[in-house]
Structures are given as structure tokens and as C-alpha cells.
C-alpha positions as CSV (number, residue, x, y, z in Angstrom):
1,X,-9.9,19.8,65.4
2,X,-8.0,17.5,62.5
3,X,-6.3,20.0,60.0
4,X,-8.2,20.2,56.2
5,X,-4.8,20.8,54.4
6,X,-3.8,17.1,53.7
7,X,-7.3,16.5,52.6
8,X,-7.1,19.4,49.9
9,X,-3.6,18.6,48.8
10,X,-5.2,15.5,48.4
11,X,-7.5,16.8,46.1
12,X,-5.1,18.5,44.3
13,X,-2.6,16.2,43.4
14,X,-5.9,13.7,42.4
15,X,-7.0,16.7,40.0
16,X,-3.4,18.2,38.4
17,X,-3.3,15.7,36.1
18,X,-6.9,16.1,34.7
19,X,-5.9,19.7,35.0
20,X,-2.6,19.8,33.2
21,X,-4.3,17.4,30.6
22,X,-7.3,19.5,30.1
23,X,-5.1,22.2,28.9
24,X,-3.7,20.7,25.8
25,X,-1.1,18.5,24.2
26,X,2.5,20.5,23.4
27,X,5.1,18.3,21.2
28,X,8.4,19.0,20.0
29,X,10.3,17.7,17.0
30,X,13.3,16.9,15.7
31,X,13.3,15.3,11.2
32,X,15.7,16.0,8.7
33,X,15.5,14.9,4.6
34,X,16.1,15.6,1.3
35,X,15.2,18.5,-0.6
36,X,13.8,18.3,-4.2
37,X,13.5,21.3,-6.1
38,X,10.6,21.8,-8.4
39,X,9.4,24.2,-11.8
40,X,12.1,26.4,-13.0
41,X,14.1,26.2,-9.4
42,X,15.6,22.5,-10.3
43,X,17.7,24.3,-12.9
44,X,18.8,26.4,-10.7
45,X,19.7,23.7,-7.7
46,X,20.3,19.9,-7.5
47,X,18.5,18.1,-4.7
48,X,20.1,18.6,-1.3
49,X,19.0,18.4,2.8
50,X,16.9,19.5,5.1
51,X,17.1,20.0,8.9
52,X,13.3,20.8,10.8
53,X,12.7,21.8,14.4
54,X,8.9,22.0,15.2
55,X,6.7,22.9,17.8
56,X,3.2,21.6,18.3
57,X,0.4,23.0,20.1
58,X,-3.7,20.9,20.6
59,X,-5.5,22.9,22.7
60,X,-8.3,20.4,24.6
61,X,-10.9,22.2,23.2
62,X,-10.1,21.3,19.7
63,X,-8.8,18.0,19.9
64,X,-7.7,17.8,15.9
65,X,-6.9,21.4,15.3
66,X,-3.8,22.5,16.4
67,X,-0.8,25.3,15.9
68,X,2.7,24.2,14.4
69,X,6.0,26.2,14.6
70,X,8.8,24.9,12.3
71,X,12.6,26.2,12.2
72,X,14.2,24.9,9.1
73,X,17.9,25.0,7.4
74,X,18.5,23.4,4.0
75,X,21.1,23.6,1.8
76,X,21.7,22.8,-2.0
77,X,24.8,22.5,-4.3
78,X,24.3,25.3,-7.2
79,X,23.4,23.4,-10.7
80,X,25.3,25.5,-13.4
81,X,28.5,26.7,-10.9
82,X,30.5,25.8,-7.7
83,X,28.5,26.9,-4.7
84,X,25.7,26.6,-2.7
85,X,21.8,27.9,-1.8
86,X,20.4,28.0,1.6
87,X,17.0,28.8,3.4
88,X,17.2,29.7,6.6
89,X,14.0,30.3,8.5
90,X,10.3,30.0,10.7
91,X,7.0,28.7,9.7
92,X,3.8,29.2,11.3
93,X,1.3,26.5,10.3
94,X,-2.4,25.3,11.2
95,X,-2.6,21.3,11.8
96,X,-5.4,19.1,11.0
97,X,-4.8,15.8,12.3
98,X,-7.6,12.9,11.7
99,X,-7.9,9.7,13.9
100,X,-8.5,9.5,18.1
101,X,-6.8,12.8,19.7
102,X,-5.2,10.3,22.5
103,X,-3.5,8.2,19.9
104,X,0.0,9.2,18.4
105,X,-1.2,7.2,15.5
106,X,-2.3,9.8,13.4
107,X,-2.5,11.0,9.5
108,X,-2.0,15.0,9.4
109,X,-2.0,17.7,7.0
110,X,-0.8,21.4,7.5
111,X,-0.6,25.0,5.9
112,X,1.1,28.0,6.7
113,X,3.6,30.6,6.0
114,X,6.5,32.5,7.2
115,X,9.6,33.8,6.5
116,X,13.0,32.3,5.0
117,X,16.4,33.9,4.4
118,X,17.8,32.6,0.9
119,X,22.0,32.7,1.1
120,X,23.7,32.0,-2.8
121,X,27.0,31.2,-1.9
122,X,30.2,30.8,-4.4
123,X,33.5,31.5,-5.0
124,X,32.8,33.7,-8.3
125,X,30.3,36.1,-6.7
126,X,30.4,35.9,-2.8
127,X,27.2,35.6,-0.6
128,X,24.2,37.2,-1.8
129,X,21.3,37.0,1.0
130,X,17.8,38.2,0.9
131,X,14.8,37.2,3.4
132,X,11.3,36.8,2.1
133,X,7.8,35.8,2.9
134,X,7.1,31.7,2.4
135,X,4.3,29.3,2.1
136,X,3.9,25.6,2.7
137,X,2.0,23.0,2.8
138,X,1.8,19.3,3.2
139,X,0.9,15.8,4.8
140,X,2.1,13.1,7.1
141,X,1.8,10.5,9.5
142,X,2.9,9.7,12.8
143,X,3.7,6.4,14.8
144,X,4.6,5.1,17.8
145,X,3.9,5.7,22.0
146,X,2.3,9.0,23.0
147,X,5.3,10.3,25.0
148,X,7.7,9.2,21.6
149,X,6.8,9.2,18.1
150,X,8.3,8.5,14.5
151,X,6.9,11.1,11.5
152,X,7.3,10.8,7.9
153,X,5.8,13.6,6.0
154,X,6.2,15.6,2.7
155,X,5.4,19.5,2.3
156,X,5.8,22.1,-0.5
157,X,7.3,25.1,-0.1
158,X,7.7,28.1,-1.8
159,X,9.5,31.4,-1.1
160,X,8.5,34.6,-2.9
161,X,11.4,36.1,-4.1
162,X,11.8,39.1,-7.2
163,X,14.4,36.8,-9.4
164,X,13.9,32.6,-9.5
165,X,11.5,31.5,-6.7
166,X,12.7,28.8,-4.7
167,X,10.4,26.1,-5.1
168,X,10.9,22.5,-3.3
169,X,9.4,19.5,-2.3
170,X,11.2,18.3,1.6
171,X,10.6,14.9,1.9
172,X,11.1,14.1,5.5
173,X,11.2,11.9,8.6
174,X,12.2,12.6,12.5
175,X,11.3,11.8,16.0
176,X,8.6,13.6,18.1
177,X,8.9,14.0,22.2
178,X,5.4,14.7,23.5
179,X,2.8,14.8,25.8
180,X,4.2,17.8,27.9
């Protein structure tokens, strides 16, 4: 009697890729930018950076709606006197991307919200820190192979604060490493 288990880990290496595929498309990224502040909040800051981690989530059974976590730092220099404002935080967003799922060739928009912590630094007053909920929203576009891809997009975001209400426009580009 010949033994069945070659034939079945047979099987099973010919089916773990349709398998692992089936279950959905995970990407990471890596952008950075500049900051423009918008409304009342550009008297408040001049334009500065922005630094974004993200993590992307397509489920196969919804090949254009996916789920979009984004870590962000930026910093700008203080308009009216020596110091600095930072937001520190997470972003939960929903992604809608249009074109063929299999391509990394792809228009996108997104919305979501989360939390940032807002840091006023200067020598006058010290460090004043406060953390509040956010929302954003925006658009981009991605290029290149599926397992490495260039983005460009631009969001708004606003954090909901009791004083001045950070308000800015990132404007930003970065490398994505996917397929996983």
C-alpha cells in the first residue's frame, strides 16, 4: 500500500496560495509631506512636515472596500512666537479604491477619525499637551508593482479641540510594501 501523505501535501501546497490569496490583500506604508494649515489655524502655524505609517486591510470579499490604520507625527513652527505645535496620533479610516483589485494602479479616497495629541511647545510658556478626537479625509493614487508601490495623496484633517482647532491640509507621498 503506497502512502496518501505526499499526494495531500501535494494538494496543499497547490491550494495555499489560492488560500492565503483568498483571504485578502494587507499593505504597509511608509510617506512623509508637508503640512498646510487652513481657516483660522494658519495664523496660528506656518506650514511644516508630516511623517505617516499606515496599515491597509482588502478583505477578498470586497475587492474595493478596505480598512486603513495611519500613525502620524507632524510638527509646525508657531506663527506669532518662538516654538512649535505637534499632533501626535492614530487614524482609523474606510478605503474606497476604483480600478482592477489585482492592479496596484489605483485612484483611492478615504474617511475616518481617531485620536491626536496636540503638544504647543516654547520657551515663554513650556509644553502644553491635550489629546482629542480627529477626522480626515482625502484622495490619492498609487503606482507601481503589486509587491512595491509609490502613493501621492492629499487628506484634510481636523482635530476638535476647545481653543483654535487645528485644521490642515497634508499633502503627501511614500512607498507601499504589499501583497502579504
Amino acid at each position: 500500500m503506497r502512502p496518501r501523505f505526499p499526494r495531500a501535501a501535494l494538494l496543499f501546497l497547490l491550494l495555499l496560495p489560492t488560500t492565503a490569496h483568498a483571504q485578502g490583500d494587507i499593505r504597509l506604508g511608509l510617506g512623509g509631506g508637508v503640512t498646510v494649515p487652513l481657516r483660522g489655524y494658519g495664523d496660528v502655524v506656518d506650514r511644516g512636515w508630516m511623517g505617516n505609517a499606515s496599515l491597509s486591510f482588502f478583505p477578498a470579499a470586497s475587492a474595493s472596500l478596505g480598512l486603513r490604520l495611519d500613525g502620524l507625527y507632524a510638527r509646525n513652527s508657531l506663527s506669532a512666537i518662538s516654538g512649535r505645535q505637534t499632533q501626535a496620533g492614530g487614524l482609523a479610516s474606510l478605503v474606497f479604491q476604483f480600478g482592477a483589485r489585482r492592479s496596484p494602479n489605483r485612484f483611492y479616497v478615504f474617511g475616518g477619525g481617531g485620536y491626536l495629541k496636540t503638544t504647543t511647545s516654547s520657551p515663554n510658556f513650556g509644553d502644553v499637551s491635550d489629546t482629542n478626537p480627529a477626522i480626515n479625509a482625502g484622495a490619492g493614487f498609487s503606482f507601481g508593482g503589486r509587491a512595491v508601490a509609490l502613493y501621492a495623496e492629499a487628506r484634510y484633517v481636523n482635530v476638535y479641540t476647545d481653543g483654535q482647532k487645528p485644521q490642515f491640509a497634508p499633502v503627501m507621498a511614500g512607498v507601499t510594501f504589499g501583497g502579504f
